[in-house]
C-alpha positions as CSV (number, residue, x, y, z in Angstrom):
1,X,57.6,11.4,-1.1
2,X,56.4,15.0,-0.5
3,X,57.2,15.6,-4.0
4,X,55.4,12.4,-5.8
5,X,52.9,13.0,-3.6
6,X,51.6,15.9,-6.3
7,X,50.8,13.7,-9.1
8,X,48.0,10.8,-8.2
9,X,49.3,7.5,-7.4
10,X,47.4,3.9,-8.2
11,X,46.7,2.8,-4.4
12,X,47.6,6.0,-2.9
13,X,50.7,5.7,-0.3
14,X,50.6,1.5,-0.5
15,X,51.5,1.9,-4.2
16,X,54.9,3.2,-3.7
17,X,58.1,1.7,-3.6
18,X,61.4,3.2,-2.5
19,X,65.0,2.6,-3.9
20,X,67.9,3.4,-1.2
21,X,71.4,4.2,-2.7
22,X,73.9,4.2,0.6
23,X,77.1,6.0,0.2
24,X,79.0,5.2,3.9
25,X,83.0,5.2,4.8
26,X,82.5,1.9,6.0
27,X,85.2,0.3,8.5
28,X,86.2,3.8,10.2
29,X,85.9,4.6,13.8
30,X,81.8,5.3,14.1
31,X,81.1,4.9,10.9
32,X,79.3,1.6,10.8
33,X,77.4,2.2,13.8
34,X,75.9,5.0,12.2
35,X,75.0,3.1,9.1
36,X,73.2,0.7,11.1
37,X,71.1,3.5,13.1
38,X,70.5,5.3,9.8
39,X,69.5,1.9,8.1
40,X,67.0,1.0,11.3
41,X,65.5,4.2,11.0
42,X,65.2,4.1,7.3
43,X,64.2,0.0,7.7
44,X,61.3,1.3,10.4
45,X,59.7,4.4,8.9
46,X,59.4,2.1,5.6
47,X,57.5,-0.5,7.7
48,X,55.5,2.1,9.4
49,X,54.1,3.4,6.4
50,X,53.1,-0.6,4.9
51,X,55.6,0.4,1.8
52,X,58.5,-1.5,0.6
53,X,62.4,-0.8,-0.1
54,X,62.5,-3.7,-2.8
55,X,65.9,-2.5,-4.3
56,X,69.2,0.0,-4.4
57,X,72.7,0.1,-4.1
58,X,75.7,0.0,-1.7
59,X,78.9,1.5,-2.2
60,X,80.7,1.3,1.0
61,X,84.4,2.3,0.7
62,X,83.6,6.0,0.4
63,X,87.3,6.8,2.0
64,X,90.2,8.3,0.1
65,X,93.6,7.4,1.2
66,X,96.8,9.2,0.8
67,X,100.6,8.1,0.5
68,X,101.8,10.7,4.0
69,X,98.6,9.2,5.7
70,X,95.9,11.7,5.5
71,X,92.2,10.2,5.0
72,X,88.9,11.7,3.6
73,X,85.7,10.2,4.7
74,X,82.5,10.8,1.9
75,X,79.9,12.3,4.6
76,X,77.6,8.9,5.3
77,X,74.5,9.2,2.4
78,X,71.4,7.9,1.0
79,X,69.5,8.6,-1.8
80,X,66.0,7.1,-1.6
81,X,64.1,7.4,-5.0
82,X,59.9,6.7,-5.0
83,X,58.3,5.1,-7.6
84,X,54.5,4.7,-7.9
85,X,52.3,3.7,-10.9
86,X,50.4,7.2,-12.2
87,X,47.0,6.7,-12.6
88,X,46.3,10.0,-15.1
89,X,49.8,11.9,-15.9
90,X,47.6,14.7,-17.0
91,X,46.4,15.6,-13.2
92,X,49.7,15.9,-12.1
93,X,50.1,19.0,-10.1
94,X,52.8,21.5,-11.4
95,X,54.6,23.6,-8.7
96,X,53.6,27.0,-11.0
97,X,51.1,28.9,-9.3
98,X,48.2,29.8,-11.2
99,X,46.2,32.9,-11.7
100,X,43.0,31.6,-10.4
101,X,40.9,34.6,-8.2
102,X,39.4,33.3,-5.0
103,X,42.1,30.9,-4.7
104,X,44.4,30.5,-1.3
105,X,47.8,29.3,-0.6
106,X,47.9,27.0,2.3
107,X,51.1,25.3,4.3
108,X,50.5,21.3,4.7
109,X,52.7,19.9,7.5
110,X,53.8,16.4,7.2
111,X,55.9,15.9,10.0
112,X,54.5,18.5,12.5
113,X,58.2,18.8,14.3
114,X,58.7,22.0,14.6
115,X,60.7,24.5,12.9
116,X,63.6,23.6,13.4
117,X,67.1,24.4,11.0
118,X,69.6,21.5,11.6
119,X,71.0,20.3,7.7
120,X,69.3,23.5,5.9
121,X,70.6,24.7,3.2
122,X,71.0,28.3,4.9
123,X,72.7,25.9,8.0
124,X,75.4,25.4,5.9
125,X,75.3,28.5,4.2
126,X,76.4,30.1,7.8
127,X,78.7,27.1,8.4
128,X,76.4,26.1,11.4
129,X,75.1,22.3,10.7
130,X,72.7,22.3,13.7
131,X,72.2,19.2,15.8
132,X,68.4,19.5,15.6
133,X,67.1,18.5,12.4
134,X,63.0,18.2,10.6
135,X,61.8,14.9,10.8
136,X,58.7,12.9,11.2
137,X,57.4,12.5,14.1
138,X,53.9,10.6,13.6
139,X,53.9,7.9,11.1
140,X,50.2,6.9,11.0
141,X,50.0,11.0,10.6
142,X,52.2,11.4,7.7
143,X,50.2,8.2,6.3
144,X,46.9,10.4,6.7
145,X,48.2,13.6,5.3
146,X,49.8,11.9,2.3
147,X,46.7,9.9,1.0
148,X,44.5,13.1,2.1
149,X,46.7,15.6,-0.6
150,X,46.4,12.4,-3.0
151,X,42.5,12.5,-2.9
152,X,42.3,16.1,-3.3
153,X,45.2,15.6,-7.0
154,X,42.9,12.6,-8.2
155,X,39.9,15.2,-8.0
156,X,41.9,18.3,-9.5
157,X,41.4,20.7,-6.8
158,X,44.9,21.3,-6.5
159,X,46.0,24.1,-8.9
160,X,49.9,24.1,-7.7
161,X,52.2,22.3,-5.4
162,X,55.8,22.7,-4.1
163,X,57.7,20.8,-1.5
164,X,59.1,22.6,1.5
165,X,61.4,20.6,2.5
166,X,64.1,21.4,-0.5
167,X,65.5,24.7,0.4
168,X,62.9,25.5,2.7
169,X,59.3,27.9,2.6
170,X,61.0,31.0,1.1
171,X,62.6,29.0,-1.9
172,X,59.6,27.2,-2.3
173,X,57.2,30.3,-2.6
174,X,59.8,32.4,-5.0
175,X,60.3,29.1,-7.6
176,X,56.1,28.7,-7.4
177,X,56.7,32.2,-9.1
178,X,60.0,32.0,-11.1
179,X,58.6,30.5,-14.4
180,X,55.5,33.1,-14.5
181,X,56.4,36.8,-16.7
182,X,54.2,38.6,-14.3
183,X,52.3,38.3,-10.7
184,X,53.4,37.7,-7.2
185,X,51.8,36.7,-4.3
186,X,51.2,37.7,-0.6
187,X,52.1,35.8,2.5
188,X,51.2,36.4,6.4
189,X,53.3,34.1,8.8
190,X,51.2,35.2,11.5
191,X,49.7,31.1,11.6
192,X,52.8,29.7,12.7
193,X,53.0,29.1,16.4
194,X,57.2,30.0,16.0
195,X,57.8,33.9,15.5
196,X,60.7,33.3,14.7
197,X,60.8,34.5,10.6
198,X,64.1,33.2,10.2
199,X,63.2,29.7,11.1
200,X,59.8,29.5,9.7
201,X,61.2,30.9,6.6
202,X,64.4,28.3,6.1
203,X,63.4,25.4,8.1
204,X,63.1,22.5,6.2
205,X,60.1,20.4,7.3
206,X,58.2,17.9,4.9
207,X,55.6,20.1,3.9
208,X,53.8,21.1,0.9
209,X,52.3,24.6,0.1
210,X,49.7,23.9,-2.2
211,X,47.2,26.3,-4.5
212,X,43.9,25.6,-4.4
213,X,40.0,27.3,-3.6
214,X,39.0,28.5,-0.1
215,X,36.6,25.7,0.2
216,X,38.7,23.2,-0.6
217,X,40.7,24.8,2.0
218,X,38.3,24.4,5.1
219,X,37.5,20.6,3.7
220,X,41.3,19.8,4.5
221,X,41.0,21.4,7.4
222,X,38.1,19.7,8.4
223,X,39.9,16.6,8.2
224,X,42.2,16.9,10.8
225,X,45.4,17.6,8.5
226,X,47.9,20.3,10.1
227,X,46.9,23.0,7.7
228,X,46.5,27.0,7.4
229,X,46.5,29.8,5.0
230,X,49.7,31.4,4.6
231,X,48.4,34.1,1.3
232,X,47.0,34.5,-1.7
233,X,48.7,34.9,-5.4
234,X,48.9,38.5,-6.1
235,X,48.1,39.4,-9.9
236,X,48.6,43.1,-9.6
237,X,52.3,42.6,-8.5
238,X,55.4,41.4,-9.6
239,X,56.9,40.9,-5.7
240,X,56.7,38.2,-3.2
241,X,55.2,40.4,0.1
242,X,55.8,38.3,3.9
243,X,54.2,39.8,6.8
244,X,55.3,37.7,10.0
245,X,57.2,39.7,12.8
246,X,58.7,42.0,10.4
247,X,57.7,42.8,6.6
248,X,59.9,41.5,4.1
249,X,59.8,42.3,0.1
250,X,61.2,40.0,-2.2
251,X,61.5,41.4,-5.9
252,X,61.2,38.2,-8.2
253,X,62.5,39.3,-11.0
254,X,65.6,39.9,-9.7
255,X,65.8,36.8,-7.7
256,X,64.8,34.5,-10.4
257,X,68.5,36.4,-12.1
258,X,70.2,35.3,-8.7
259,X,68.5,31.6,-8.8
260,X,69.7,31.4,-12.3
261,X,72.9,32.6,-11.9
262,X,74.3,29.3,-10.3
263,X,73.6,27.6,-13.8
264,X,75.3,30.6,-15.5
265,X,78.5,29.9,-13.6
266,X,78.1,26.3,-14.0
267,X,77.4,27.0,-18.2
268,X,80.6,29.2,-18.7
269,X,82.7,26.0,-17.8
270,X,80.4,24.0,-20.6
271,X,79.5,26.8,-22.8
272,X,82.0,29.5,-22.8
273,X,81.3,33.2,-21.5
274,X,80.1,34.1,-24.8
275,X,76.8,31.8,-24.9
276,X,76.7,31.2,-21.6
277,X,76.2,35.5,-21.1
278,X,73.5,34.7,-24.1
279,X,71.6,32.8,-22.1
280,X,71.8,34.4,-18.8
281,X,70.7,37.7,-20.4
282,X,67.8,36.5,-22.6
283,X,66.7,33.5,-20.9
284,X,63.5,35.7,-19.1
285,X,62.9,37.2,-22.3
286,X,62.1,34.6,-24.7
287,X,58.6,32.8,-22.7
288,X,56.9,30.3,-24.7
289,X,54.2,31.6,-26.4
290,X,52.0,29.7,-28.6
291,X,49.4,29.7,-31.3
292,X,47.1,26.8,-32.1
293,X,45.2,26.3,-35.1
294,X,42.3,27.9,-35.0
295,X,39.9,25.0,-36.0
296,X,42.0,22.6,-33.7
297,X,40.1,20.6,-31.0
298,X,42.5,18.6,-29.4
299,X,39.7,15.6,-30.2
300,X,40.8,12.3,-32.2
301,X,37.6,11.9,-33.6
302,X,37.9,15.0,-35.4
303,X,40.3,13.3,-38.0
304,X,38.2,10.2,-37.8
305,X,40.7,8.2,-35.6
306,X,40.8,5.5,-32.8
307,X,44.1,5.8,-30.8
308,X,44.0,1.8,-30.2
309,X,43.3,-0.2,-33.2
310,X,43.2,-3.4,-34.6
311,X,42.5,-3.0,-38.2
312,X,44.7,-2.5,-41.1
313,X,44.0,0.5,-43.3
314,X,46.9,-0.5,-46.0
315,X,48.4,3.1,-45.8
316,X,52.2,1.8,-45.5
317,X,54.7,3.5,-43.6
318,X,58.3,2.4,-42.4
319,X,60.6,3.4,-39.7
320,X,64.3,3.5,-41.1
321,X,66.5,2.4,-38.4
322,X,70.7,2.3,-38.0
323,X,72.2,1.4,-35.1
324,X,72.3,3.7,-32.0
325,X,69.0,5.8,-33.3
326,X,66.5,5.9,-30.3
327,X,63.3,7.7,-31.4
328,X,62.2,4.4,-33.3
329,X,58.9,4.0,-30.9
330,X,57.7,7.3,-30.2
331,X,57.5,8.1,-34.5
332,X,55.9,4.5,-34.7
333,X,52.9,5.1,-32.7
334,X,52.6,8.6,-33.9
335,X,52.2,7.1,-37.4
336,X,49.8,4.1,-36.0
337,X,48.0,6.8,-34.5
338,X,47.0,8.6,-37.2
339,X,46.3,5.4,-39.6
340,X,49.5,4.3,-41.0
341,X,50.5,0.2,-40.9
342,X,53.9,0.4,-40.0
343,X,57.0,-1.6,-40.6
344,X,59.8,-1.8,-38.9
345,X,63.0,-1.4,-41.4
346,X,66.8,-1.7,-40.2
347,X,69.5,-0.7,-42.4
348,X,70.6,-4.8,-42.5
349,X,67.3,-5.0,-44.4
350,X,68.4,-2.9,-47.0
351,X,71.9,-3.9,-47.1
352,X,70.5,-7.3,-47.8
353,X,68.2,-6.4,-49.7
354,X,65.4,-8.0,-47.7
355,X,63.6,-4.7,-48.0
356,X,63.2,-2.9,-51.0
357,X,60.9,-0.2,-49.7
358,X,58.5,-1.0,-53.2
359,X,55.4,-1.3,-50.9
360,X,56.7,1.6,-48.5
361,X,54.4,5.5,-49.5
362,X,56.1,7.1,-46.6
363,X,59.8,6.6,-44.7
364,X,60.9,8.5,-41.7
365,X,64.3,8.4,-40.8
366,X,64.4,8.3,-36.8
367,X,66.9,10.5,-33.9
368,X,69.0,9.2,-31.9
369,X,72.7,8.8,-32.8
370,X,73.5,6.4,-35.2
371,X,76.7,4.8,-35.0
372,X,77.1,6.8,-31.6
373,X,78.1,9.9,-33.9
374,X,81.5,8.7,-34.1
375,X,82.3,10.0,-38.0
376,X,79.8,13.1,-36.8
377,X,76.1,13.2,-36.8
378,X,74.7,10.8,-39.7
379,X,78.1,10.7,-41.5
380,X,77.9,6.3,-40.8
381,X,74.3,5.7,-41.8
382,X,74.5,7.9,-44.9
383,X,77.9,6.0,-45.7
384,X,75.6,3.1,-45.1
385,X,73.2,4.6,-47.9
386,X,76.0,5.5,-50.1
387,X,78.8,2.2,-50.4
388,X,76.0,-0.3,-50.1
389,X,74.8,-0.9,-54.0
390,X,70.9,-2.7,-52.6
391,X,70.1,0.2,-50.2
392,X,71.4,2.9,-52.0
393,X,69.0,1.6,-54.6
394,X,66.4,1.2,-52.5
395,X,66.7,4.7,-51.5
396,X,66.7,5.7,-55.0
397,X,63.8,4.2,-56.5
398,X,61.8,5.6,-53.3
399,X,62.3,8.9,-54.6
400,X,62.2,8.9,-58.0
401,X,58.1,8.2,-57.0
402,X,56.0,10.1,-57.1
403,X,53.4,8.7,-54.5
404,X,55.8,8.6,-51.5
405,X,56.9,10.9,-48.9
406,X,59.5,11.2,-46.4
407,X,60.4,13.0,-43.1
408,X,63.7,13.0,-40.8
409,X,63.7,14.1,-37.5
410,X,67.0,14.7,-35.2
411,X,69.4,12.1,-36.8
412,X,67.0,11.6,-39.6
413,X,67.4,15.1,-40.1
414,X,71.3,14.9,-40.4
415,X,71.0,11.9,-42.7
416,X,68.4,13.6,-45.2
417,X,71.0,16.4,-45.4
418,X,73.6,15.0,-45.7
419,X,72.5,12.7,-48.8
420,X,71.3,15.8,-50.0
421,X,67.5,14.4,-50.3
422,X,65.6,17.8,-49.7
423,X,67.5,20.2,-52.1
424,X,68.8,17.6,-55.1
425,X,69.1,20.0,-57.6
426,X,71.6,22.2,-55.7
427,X,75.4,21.9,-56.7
428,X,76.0,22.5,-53.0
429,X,74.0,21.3,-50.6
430,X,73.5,22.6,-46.9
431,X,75.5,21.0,-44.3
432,X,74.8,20.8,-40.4
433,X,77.7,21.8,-37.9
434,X,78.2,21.7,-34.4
435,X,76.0,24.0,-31.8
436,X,77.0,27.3,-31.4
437,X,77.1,26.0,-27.4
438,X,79.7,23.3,-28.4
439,X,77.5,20.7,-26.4
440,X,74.4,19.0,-26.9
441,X,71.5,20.7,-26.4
442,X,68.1,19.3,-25.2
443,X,65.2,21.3,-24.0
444,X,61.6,22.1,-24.9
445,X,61.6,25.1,-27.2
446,X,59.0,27.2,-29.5
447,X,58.8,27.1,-33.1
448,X,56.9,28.8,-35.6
449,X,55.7,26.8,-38.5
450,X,55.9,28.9,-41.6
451,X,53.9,28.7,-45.6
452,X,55.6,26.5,-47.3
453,X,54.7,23.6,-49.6
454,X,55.4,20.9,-46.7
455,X,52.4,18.8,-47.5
456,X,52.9,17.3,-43.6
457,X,52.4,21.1,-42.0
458,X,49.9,22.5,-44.3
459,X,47.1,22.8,-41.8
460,X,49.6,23.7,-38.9
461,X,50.8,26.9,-41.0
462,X,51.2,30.1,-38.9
463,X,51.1,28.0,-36.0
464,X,53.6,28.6,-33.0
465,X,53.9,25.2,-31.1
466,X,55.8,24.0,-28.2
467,X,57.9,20.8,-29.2
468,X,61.7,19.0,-28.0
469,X,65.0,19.3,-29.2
470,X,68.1,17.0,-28.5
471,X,71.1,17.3,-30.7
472,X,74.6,18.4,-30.5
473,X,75.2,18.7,-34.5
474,X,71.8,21.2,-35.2
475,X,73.3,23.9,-37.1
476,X,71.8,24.4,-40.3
477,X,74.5,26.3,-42.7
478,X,73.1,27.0,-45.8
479,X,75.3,27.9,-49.4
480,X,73.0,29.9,-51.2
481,X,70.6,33.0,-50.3
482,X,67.8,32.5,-48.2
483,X,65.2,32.5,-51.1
484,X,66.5,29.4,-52.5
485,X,65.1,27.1,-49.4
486,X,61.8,26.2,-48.4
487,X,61.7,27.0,-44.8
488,X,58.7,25.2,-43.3
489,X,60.0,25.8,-39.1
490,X,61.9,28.4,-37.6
491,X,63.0,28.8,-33.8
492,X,61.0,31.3,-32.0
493,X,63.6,33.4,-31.3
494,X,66.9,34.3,-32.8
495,X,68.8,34.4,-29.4
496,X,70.9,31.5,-27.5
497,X,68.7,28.9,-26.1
498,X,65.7,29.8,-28.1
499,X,67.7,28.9,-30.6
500,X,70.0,26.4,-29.7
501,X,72.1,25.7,-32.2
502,X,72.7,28.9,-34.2
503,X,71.2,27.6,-37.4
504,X,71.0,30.5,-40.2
505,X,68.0,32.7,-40.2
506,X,66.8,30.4,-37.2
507,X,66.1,27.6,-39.5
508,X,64.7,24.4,-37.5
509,X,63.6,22.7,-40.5
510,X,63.5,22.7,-44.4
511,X,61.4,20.9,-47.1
512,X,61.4,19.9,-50.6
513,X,60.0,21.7,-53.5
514,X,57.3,19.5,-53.7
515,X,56.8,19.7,-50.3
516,X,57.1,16.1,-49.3
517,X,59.6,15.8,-48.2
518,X,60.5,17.2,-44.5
519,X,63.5,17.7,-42.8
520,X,63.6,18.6,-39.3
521,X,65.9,19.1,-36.0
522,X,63.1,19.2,-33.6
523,X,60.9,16.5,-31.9
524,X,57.2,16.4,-32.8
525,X,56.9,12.5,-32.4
526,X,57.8,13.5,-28.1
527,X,55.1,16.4,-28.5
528,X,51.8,14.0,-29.4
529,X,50.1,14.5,-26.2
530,X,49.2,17.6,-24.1
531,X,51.0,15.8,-21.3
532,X,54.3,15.3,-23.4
533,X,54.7,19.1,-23.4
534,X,57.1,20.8,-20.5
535,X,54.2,23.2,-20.4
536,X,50.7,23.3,-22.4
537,X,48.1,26.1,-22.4
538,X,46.4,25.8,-19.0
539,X,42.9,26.2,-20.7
540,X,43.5,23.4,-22.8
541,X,45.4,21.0,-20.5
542,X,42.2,18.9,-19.3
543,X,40.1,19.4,-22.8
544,X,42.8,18.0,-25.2
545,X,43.7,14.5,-26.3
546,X,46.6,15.4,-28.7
547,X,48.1,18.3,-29.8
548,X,48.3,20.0,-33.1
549,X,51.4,18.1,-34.1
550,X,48.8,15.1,-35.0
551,X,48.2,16.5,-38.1
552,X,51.4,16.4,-39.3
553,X,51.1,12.8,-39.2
554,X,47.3,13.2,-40.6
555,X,48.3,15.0,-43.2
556,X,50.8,13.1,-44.6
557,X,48.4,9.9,-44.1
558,X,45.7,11.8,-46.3
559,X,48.0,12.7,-49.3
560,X,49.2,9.4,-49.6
561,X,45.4,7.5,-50.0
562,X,44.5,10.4,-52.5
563,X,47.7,9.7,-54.1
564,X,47.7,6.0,-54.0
């Protein structure tokens, strides 16, 4: 809860619901006892707070026997999820801290209980559990404090957020820095009643340490919340400075290497050393960094669209979907978004040949995994192309057009390369292999968006843009020299995961000589909206409606009435 508190919730606290997941060695000595108590407590801090626990799961045999006797109890669990209906995703608080001048950083107390290090992370670090954990020990309090940091997200005065409680205040204050290339911040303990730096520094209460103006600051205050400054953010440094009975330095660069270094471990099992060294070494050296358009506004009305429409406009478009794709909806309201009619087209409609795609100007082939990848990415649907005589037809007569278009995405990529769509008058056409990781890869990634004669990213040319990737077969592997493609997208970077598959000469996607049609590995249809982006220029955040991957969309909507 001190996590969701950070993005605004309809109805503030009364609009949430809880989920508890209970994990218990049931029917030992103790053990049911002690899932009653922990349900009761559970049961009456729910009630306190007016919110319900309408659902979850049990699993209550968490004891291992063995044949010489020996048992293994699962420590007694729960997981209690929150769910709460978002009133505007786009005033969600991230836990970044920001660059703003005249801005403090201020330590919110939810359960005002002390500092106390029972079931800390650095408890069990030292092998000493504790007996005296955080809690909450005012209800109506925690009631107050939550709907009073709600108010103040709904009005976007907080800048940044992080919960204490996970890893406690140290951990919180160096990850509100780890995703920032420069800046630190500076911190005085000297408000907390304990001296102790130890405790104050590893405890972990409910609390918050949020970002946000000095007068914003005294009107908290002024409301009774448990509340003082702990610092400011420090743009002159690159160090994380404590004052509190001694002086502490923390160098974050360095400890963002030794926060990371858990997942490096972790990514030589799934990886290998190889990439797994890749990404540990370049990981803080490939930031996103983008460019917009220069004429782009961020502003529907600019390419004379309503988001929510009614009307038909007679531009046809159709989603081609096989079994097991999943990006179906997303690329269907991208396309109804800017103007298209669409129509949803399975492959049993062309098999049949209850779809003929004669009325169709522009077919994007959807990601996801058809077929659940078992012949390899794409291998089934395009076999679904190629041995059935009504869709292969279908397929062909939409080409052999000249008013139509076509884009793949993901999947859709795969297939389009696989049947050889973009490059048909190559002897040898380019083939996609596994990642260079040997897993799937998903992640939000830059790309740079390059001249080319892909009608679709005309008007985005020389762009670098922020958009999703999720494939495990990405690898484009080209037969012929570089000159004989038309590379329309390229990874920002060259190096493992910037690039996350390996593709030649970065390659993220490739388009026909007559640049319409697209092939791509990346997700724009998931990058329509400012608030779809992992992270989005902070100056345009609040101004935008869409992003430039619109005109993509717009583009290809435009060609097609001028071509009609």
């Amino acid at each position: 809860m001190t996590n969701v508190v950070l993005t605004p919730i309809e109805g503030g606290l009364e609009g949430i619901s809880l989920s508890a997941n209970w994990m218990w060695p049931c029917k030992n000595a103790g053990e049911d006892a002690r899932l009653y108590r922990a349900v009761e407590a559970a049961s009456d801090f729910a009630q306190a707070l007016r919110i319900n626990i309408p659902t979850g799961k049990d699993s209550l045999s968490m004891t291992q026997k063995y044949k010489n006797g020996d048992s293994v109890y699962s420590p007694g669990t729960v997981i209690i999820s929150t769910v709460g209906e978002v009133q505007d995703i786009r005033k969600t608080v991230t836990p970044v801290v920001k660059p703003v001048e005249d801005s403090v950083l201020v330590y919110v107390d939810f359960g005002k209980s002390g500092q106390k290090l029972g079931g800390s992370a650095l408890a069990q670090i030292v092998n000493g559990l504790g007996t005296e954990t955080p809690t909450v020990t005012d209800s109506a309090y925690f009631e107050t404090a939550f709907n009073a940091v709600q108010k103040l997200v709904a009005d976007g005065k907080v800048y940044a957020g992080h919960d204490v409680s996970a890893g406690g205040l140290l951990t919180c204050l160096l990850e509100m820095n780890f995703p920032n290339t420069k800046g630190g911040m500076k911190i005085d303990l000297s408000n907390f009643s304990n001296k102790n730096d130890i405790e104050v520094l590893f405890n972990e209460n409910p609390a918050l340490v949020l970002q946000f103006s000095k007068k914003t600051a005294e009107e908290l205050a002024a409301t009774g919340i448990s509340c003082f400054t702990l610092g400011t953010y420090n743009a002159n440094g690159d160090k994380l400075e404590i004052s509190g009975t001694n002086s502490y330095e923390f160098d974050i660069k360095d400890l963002r290497n030794t926060w990371f270094k858990t997942s490096y471990i972790l990514d030589c099992e799934q990886s290998g050393a190889v990439k797994a060294k890749e990404r540990f070494e370049s990981f803080a050296k490939t930031p996103l960094q983008f460019k917009f358009p220069e004429d782009f506004n961020g502003k529907v009305e600019a390419y004379g669209l309503k988001m929510h429409r009614n009307e038909i406009t007679g531009i046809h478009a159709a989603i081609i979907r096989e079994k097991g794709v999943n990006g179906d909806r997303e690329m269907a309201w991208c396309l109804h978004a800017a103007g298209f009619d669409v129509k949803d087209v399975h492959m049993t409609d062309l098999i049949s040949g209850r779809e003929d795609l004669s009325d169709i100007n522009l077919i994007v082939f959807v990601g996801g995994f058809s077929n659940s990848d078992v012949l390899g990415s794409a291998k089934g649907w395009a076999g679904a192309f190629l041995f059935n005589e009504k869709a292969k037809a279908s397929l062909d007569n939409f080409f052999a057009r000249k008013d139509t278009m076509s884009l793949g995405v993901c999947n859709g990529c795969q297939l389009m390369i696989e049947l050889g769509l973009i490059n048909q008058n190559h002897a040898e056409k380019p083939h996609m292999e596994h990642n260079d990781s040997h897993k799937f890869e998903s992640g939000f990634i830059g790309v740079n968006i390059h001249e080319s004669p892909s009608i679709m990213l005309k008007s985005i040319e020389h762009s670098a843009l922020g958009i999703w990737i999720a494939h495990g077969e990405g690898k484009f592997k080209f037969p012929y020299d570089k000159s004989q493609y038309n590379i329309a997208m390229t990874y920002s970077y060259g190096s493992y995961p910037a690039n996350p598959n390996g593709s030649d000469w970065n390659v993220a996607g490739i388009t026909s000589d007559d640049g319409r049609h697209l092939a791509m590995m990346p997700h724009l249809e998931r990058a329509l909206y400012p608030w779809n982006w992992a992270y989005y220029p902070e100056e345009r955040r609040n101004s935008d409606v869409v992003t430039p991957w619109i005109e993509a969309f717009v583009n290809a909507r435009v060609w097609i009435k001028n071509h009609k």
